[in-house]
C-alpha positions as CSV (number, residue, x, y, z in Angstrom):
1,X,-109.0,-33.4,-161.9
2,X,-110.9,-31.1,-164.0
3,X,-114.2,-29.4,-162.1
4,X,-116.5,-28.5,-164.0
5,X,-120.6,-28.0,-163.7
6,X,-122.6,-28.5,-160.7
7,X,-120.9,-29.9,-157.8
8,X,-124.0,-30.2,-154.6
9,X,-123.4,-28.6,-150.9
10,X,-125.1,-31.0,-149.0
11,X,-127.4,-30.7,-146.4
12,X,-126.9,-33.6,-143.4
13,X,-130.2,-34.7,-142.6
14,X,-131.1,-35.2,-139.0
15,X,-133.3,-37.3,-137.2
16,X,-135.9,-36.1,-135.0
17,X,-133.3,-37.6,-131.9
18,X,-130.4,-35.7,-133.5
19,X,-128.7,-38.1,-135.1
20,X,-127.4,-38.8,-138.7
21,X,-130.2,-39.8,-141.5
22,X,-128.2,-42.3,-142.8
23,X,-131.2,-43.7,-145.7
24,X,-132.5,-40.3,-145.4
25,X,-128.6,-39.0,-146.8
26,X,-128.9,-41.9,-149.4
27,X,-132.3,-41.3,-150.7
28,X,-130.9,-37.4,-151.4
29,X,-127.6,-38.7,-153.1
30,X,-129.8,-41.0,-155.5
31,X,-132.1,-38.0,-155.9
32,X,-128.9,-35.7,-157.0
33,X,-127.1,-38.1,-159.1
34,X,-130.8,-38.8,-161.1
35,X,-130.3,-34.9,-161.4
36,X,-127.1,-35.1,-162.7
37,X,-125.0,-33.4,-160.7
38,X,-121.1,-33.5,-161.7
39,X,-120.1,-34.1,-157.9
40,X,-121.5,-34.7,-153.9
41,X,-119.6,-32.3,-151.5
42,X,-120.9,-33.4,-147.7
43,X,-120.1,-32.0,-144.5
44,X,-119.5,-28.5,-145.4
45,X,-121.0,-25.2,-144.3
46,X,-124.6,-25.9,-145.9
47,X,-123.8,-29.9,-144.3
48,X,-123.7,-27.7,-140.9
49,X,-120.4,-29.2,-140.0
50,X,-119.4,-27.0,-137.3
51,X,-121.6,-29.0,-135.4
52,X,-120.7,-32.6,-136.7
53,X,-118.7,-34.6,-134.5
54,X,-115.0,-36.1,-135.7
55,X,-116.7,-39.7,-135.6
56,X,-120.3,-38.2,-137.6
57,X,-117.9,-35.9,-140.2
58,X,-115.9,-39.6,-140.6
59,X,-119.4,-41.2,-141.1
60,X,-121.0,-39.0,-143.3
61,X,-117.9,-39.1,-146.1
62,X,-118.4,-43.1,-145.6
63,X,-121.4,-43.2,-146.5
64,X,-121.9,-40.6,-149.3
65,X,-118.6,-42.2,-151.2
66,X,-120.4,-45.7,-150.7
67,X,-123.5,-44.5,-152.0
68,X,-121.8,-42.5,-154.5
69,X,-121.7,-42.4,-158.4
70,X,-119.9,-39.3,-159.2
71,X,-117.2,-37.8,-157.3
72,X,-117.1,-36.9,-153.8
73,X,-115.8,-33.5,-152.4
74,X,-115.4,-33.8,-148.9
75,X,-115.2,-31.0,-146.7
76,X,-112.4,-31.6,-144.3
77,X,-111.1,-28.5,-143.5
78,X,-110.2,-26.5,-140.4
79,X,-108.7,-24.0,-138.3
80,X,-106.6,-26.8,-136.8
81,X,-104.3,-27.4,-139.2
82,X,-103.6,-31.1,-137.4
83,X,-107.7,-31.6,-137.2
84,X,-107.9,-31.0,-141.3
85,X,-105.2,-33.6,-142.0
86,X,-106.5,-35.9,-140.3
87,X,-110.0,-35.9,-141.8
88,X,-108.4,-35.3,-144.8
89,X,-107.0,-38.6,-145.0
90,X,-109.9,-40.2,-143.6
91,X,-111.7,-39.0,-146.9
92,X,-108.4,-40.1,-149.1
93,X,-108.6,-43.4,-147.3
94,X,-112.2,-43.3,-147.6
95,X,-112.4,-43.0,-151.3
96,X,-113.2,-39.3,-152.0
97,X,-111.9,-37.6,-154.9
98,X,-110.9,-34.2,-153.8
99,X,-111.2,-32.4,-150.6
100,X,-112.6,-28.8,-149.3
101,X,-110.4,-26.8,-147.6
102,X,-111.7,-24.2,-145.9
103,X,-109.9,-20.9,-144.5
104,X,-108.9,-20.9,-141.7
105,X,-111.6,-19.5,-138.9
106,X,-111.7,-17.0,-135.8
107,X,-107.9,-17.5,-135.3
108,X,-107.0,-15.4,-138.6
109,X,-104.2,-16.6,-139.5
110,X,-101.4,-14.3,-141.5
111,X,-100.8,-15.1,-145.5
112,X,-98.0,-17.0,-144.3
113,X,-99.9,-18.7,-142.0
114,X,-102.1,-19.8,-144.4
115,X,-99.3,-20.9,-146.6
116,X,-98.5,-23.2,-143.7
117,X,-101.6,-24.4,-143.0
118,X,-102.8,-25.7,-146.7
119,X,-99.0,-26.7,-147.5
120,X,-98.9,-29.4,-144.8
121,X,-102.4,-30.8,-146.0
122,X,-101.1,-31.1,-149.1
123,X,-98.0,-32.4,-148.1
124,X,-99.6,-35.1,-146.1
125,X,-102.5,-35.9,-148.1
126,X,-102.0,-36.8,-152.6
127,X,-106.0,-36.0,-153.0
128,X,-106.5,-32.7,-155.0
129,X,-107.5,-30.0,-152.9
130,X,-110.1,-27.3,-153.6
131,X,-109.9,-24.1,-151.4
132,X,-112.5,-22.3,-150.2
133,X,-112.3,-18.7,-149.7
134,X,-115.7,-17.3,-147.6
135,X,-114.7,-14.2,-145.9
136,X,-118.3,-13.7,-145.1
137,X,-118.1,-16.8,-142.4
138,X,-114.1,-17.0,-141.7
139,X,-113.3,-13.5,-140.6
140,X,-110.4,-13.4,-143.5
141,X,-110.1,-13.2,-147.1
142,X,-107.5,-15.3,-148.7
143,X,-105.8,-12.9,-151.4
144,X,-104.8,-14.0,-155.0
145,X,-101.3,-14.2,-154.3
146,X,-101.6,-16.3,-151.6
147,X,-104.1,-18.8,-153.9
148,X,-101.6,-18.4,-156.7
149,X,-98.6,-19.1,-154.5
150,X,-100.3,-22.1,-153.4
151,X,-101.7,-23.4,-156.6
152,X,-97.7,-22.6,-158.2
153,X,-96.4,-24.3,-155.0
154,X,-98.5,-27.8,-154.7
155,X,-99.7,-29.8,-157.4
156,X,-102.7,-31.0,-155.3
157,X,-104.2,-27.5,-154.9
158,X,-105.9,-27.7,-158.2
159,X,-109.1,-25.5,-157.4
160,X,-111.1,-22.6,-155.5
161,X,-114.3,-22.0,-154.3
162,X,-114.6,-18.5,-154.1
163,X,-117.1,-16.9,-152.6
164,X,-115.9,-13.0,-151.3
165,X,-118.2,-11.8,-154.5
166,X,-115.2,-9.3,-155.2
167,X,-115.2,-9.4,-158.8
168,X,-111.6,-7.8,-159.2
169,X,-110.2,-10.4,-156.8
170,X,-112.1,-13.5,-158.8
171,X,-110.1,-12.3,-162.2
172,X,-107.0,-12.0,-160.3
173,X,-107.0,-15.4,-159.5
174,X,-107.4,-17.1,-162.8
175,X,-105.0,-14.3,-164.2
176,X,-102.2,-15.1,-161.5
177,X,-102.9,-19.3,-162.3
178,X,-104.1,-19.0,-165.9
179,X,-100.6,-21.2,-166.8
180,X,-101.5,-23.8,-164.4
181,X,-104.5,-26.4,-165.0
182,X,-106.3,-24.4,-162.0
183,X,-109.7,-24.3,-161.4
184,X,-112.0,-21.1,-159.9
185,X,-115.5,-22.4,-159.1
186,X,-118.4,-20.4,-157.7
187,X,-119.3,-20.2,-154.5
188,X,-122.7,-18.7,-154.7
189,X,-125.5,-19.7,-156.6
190,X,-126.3,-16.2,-157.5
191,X,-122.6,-15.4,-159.1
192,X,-121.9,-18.4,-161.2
193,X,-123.1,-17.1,-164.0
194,X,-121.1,-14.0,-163.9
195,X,-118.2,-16.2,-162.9
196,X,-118.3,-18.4,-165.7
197,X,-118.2,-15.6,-168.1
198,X,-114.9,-14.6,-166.7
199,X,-113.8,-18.2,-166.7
200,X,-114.9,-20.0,-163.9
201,X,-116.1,-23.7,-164.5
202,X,-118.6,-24.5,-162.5
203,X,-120.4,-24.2,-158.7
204,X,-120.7,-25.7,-155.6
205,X,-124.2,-25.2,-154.9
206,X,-126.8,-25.0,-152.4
207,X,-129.7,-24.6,-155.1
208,X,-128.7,-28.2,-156.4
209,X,-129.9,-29.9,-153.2
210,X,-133.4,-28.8,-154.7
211,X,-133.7,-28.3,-158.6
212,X,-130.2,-29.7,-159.6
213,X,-131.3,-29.9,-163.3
214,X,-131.9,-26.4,-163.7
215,X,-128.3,-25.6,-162.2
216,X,-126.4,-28.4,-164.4
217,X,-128.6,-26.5,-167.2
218,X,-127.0,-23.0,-166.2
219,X,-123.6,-24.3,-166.1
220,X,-123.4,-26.4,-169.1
221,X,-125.3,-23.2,-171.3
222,X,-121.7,-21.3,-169.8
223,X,-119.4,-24.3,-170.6
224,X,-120.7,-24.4,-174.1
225,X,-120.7,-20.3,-174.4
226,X,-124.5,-19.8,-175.1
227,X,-124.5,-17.2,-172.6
228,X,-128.1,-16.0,-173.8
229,X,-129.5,-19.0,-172.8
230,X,-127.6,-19.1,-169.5
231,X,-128.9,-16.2,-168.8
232,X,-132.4,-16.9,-169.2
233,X,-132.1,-19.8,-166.5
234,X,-130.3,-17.3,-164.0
235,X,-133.1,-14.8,-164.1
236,X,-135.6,-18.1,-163.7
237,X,-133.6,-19.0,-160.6
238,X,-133.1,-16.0,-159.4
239,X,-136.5,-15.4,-157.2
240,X,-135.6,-19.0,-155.5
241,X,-131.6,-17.8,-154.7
242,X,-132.8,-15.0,-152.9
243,X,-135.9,-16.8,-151.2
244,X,-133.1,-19.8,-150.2
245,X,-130.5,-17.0,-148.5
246,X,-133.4,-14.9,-146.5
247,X,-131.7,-16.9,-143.5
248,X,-128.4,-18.2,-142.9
249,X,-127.8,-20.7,-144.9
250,X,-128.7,-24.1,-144.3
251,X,-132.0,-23.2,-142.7
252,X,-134.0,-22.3,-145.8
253,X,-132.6,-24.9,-148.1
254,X,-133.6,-27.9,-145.7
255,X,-137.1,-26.6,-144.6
256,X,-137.2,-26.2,-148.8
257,X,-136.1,-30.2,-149.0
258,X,-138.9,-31.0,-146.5
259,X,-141.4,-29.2,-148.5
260,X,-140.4,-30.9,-151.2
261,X,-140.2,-34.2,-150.1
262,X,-136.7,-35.1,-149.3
263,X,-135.1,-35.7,-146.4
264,X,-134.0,-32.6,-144.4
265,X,-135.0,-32.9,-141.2
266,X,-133.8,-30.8,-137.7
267,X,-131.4,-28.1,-137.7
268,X,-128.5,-28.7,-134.6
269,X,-128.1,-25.3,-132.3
270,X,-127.4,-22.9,-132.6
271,X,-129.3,-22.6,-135.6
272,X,-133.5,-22.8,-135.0
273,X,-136.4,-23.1,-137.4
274,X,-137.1,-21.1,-140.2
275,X,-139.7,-18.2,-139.1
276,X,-143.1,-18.5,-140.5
277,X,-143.1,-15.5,-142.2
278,X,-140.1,-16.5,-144.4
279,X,-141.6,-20.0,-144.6
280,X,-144.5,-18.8,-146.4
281,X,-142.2,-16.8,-149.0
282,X,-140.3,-20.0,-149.7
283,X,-143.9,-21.7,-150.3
284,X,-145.2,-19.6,-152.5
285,X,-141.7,-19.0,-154.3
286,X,-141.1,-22.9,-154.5
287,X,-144.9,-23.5,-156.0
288,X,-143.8,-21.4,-159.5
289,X,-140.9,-24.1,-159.9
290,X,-143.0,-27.2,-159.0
291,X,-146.5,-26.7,-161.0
């Protein structure tokens, strides 16, 4: 499975009693397919998984593959290496097309432990498998060996999401798996550009919840090498990146799907409310894309 273009972190709308927006979550899926988005990826870090139950996670990759078009990225990953197969092959028996793996968190594992860890989800699971290497949020960085062993080792690990915004490390990796049909894709909205000129292929982005036109537009200037024009739409959305990451991510991007009229909704503890000071930056950053 190739990955290519804009792929959308998800928020997971909440009702005002804390549960799952199930028509709320369909109304934004119809709203991202209309954008043309290449792919849905729920229940990850923008989806604020941490705090998603085992039966909500389950729930939420129903009802985005039912409601779903285009593929479905699930985020099923863990720092239980038992917990991520099994909602691994909830999503494979679900009907998703590829999973996220995240690294491994706060127990920091060893390079063979991580070894261990992805090679039994992809022994247990035939869904391709995308990586995710955040070093900001897991506490570890996942070298380019280790992704390269990996990728060389199992078939199903057929992509990245790399986000450690080490530029050095990025080209490593698609040196080290440039003879494998291996994919590196961007893990910040604010780096795909420079990614895709080294070779990356597309994003998972948190921008896409919002304006995923102008993203698919970004990406497919880079697929089609008219970087001058790619350019020109990353400097138009780069006021709205750095409005959308003034907080930890997810809180800006769903009070921005509020404002905007989709369906966002409550943030779960231990995340809180966007402070008004940085709600009114969002406003009046949000009003020069919406006029």
């Amino acid at each position: 499975m190739k990955f290519e273009g804009v792929y959308c972190a998800m928020i997971t709308p909440f009702t005002n009693n804390d549960e799952i927006d199930v028509e709320g979550m369909r109304s934004n899926i119809a709203y991202l397919q209309n954008g043309g988005v290449a792919g849905l990826v729920p229940c990850g870090s923008t989806g604020e998984s941490s705090t998603l139950t085992f039966d909500e996670h389950k729930k939420l990759i129903d009802v985005t593959v039912d409601a779903a078009s285009v593929p479905v990225v699930a985020g099923t990953g863990s720092n239980s290496t038992s917990e991520a197969i099994g909602l691994t092959r909830h999503a494979q028996d679900a009907g998703a097309e590829a999973s996220l793996q995240i690294v491994p968190y706060y127990n920091k594992p060893m390079k063979s432990g991580l070894i261990k860890h992805f090679g039994a989800v992809a022994e247990a699971c035939d869904i391709p498998l995308i990586l995710y290497n955040i070093p900001g949020r897991t506490g570890i960085n996942m070298d380019p060996e280790t992704i390269s062993t990996l990728a060389h080792e199992y078939s199903n690990v057929a992509a990245v999401k790399e986000a450690s915004a080490n530029f050095s490390q990025i080209s490593d990796i698609m040196e080290l798996t440039q003879d494998l049909d291996f994919c590196v894709i961007s893990g910040d909205d604010g780096l795909t550009l420079p990614m895709m000129a080294l070779g990356a292929t597309g994003v998972i982005s948190v921008v896409g919840d919002i304006f995923p036109k102008l993203m698919g537009q970004l990406t497919q200037f880079c697929l089609d090498g008219n970087y001058e024009k790619a350019r020109e739409v990353h400097y138009r959305l780069a006021p709205l990146i750095k409005v959308l990451f003034l907080e930890t991510n997810p809180i800006p991007i769903k009070k921005a799907c509020d404002l905007l009229g989709l369906a966002g909704g409550p943030l779960r503890l231990p995340l809180t409310t966007m402070a008004e000071p940085n709600v009114a930056k969002l406003k009046a950053t949000l009003a020069a894309y919406t006029d």
